[in-house]
C-alpha positions in Angstrom: -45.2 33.8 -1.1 -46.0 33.7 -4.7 -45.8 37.7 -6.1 -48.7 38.3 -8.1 -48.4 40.5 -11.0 -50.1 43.9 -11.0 -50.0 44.3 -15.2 -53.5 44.5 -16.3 -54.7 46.7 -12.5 -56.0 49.7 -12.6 -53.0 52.0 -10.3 -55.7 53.3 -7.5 -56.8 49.5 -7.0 -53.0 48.5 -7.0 -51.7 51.3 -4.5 -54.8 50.6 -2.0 -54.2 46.4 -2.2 -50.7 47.0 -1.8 -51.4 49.7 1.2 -53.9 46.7 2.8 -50.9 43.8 2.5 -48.2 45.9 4.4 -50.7 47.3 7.1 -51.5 43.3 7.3 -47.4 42.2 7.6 -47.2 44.7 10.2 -49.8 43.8 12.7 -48.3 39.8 12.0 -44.8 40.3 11.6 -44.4 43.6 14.0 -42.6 43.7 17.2 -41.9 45.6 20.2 -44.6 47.8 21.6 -46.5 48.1 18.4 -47.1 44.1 18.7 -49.2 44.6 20.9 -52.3 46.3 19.5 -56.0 46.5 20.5 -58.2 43.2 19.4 -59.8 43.6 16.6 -63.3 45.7 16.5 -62.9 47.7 19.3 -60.4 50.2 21.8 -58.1 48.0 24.2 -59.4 50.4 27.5 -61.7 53.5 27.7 -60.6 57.1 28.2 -60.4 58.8 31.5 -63.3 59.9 33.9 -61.3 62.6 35.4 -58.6 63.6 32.8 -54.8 62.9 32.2 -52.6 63.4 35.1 -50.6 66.8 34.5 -47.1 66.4 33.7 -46.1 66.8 37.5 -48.2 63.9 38.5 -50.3 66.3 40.4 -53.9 65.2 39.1 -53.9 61.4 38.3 -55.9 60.2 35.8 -59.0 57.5 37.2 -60.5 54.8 34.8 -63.5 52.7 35.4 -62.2 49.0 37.1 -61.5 46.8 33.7 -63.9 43.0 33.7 -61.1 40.8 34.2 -61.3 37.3 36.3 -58.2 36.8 38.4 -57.3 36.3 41.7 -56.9 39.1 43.8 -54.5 39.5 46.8 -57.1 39.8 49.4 -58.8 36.4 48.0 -55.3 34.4 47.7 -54.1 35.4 51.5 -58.0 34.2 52.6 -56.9 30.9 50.8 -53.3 30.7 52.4 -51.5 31.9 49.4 -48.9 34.0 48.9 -49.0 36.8 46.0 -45.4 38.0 44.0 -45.3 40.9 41.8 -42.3 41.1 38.9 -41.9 43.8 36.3 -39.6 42.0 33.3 -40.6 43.8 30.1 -43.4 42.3 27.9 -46.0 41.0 30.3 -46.6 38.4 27.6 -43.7 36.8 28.0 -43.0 37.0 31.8 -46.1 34.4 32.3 -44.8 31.0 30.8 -41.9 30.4 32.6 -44.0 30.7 36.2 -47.4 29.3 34.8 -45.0 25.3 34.5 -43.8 25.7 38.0 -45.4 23.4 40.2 -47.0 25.6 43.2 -48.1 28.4 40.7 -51.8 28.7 41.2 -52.4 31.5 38.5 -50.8 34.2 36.5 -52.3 38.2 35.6 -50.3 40.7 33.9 -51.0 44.2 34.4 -49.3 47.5 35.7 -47.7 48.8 39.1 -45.8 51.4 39.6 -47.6 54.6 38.2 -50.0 57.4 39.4 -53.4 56.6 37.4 -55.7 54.5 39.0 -57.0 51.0 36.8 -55.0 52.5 34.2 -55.4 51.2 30.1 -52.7 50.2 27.7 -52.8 52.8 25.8 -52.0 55.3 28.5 -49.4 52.7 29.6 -47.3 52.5 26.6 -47.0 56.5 26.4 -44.8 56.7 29.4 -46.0 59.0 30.9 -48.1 56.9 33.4 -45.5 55.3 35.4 -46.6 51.8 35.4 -44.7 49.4 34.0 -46.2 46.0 32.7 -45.7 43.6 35.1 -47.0 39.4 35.9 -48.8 39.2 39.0 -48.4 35.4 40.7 -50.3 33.5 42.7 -48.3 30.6 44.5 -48.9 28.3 47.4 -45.6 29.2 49.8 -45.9 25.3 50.6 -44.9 24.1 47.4 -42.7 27.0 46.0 -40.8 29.5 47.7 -40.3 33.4 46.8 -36.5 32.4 46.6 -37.3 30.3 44.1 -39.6 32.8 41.9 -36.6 35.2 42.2 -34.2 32.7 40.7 -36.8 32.4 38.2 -37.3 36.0 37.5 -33.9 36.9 37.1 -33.1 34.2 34.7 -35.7 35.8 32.2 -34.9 39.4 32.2 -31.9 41.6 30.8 -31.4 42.9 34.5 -28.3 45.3 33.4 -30.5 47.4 30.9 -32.3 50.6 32.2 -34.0 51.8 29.3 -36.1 48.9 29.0 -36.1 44.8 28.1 -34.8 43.7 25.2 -36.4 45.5 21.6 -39.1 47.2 24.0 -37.6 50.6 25.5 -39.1 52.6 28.1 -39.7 52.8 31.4 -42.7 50.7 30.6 -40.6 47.9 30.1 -38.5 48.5 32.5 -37.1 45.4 35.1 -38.7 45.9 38.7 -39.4 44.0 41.8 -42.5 44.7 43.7 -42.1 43.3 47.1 -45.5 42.5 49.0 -43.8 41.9 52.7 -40.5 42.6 54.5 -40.0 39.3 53.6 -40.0 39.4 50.3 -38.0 42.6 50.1 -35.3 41.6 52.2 -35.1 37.8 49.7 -35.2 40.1 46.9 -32.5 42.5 47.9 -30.5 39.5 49.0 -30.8 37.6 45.2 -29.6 40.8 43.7 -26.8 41.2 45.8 -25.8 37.1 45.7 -25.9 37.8 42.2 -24.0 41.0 41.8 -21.2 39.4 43.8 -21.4 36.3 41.6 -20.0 37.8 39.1 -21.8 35.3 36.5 -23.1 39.0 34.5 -20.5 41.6 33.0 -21.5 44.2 35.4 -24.1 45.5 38.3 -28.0 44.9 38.1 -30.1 48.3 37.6 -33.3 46.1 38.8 -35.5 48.2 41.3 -36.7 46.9 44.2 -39.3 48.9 45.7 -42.7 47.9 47.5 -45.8 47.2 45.9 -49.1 50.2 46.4 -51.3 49.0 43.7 -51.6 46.1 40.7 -54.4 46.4 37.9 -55.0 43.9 35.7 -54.5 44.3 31.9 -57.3 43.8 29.6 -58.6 40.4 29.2 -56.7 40.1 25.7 -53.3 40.3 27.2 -54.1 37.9 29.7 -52.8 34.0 28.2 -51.6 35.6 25.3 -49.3 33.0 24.6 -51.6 30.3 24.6 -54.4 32.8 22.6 -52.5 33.3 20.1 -49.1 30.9 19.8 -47.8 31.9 15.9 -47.9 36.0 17.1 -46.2 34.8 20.6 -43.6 33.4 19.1 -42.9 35.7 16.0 -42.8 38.5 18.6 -40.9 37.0 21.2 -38.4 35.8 18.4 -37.7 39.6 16.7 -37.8 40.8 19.9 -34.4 38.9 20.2 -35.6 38.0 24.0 -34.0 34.5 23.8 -30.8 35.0 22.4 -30.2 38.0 24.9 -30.9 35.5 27.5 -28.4 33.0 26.8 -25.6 35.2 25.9 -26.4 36.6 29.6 -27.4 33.7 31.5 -26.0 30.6 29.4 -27.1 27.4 30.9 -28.4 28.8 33.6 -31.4 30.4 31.4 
């Protein structure tokens, strides 16, 4: 980038263009949780109808359904589908690797896990919610098996860190399976332990498995992001240092 000289500017006009350039580097260049910012012109999610839940989780906040097209649950069971929820940090980057398996029929992020009902990002991010940003699949069991999501799954997330995944910390980001069935918790519980006795990691997962009570879709601007916007994707996914974790963890196998 060619520095252009400020000799000859009044200083007001100098401090507010130089002000204007690094609020511009940040939302391009920025990473982590602060990547992920409301599109421009408006709020990502509107406030709550009844209030914040209290800091015991007595009084849970409740938000108006967000307009997002997806498939739900109860239409991908009526179709003979089968529906896997995974919690692996940035939502953003937990739908490519699924969305070029064959027997994938569609990909959401959103949030499971918390007390506030259709709740927004910026409630989410605060950690004081619950949720944490998870990808929501839709498969067809015929063509690809749970077992094989879960080897997916695993293969993209930092499963020995607690406090988060990768340069996003918080239980936000934290690494969880949401089983749907019996089924699908006892194939989950039995990947973790196949992989715990492996001994292909340098210690024990801290992945939770625990059963699924409610998905909501994020706002429609999260949803593709990696396709929406490619350059940002790939700047963010590349400070985050996701891929080099990875293959120090997984090697080859990544």
């Amino acid at each position: 980038m060619t520095r252009r000289s400020s000799h000859g500017l009044r200083p007001g006009l100098f401090l507010v263009g130089f002000a204007l350039f690094l609020v511009a580097a940040a939302t391009l260049f920025g990473g982590g949780s602060s990547e992920r910012s409301a599109p421009a012109g408006g709020a990502a999610g509107a406030s709550s109808e009844s209030g914040g839940a209290t800091s015991d989780g007595a009084a849970a906040a409740v938000n108006p359904p967000l307009e997002v097209d997806f498939i739900t649950e109860e239409q991908a069971l009526r179709r003979g589908l089968a529906v896997a929820t995974f919690a692996g940090g940035c939502f953003w980057c937990m739908e490519p690797p699924y969305d070029k398996l064959d027997g994938v029929i569609s990909t959401t992020s959103g949030y499971s896990g918390g007390h506030v009902v259709n709740p927004r990002y910026e409630e989410v991010i605060t950690g004081t919610t619950g949720h944490a940003e998870v990808v929501q699949i839709v498969f067809d069991p015929t063509v690809v098996t749970y077992e094989q999501l879960l080897d997916v799954f695993w293969v993209n997330i930092d499963p020995l860190d607690a406090g988060g995944q990768f340069c996003d910390r918080g239980t936000e980001y934290r690494s969880e399976i949401f089983f749907h069935t019996p089924e699908q918790q006892a194939a989950a519980e039995a990947s973790r332990d196949r992989i715990n006795a492996s001994g292909v990691l340098p210690g024990h997962t801290v992945t939770q498995i625990t059963p699924l009570e409610a998905f909501y879709p994020a706002e429609e601007y999260h949803q593709d992001y990696y396709l929406k916007n490619p350059l940002r994707y790939l700047l963010y996914r590349t400070s985050c240092g996701r891929d080099a974790r990875l293959a120090q963890l997984w090697g080859s196998t990544q």
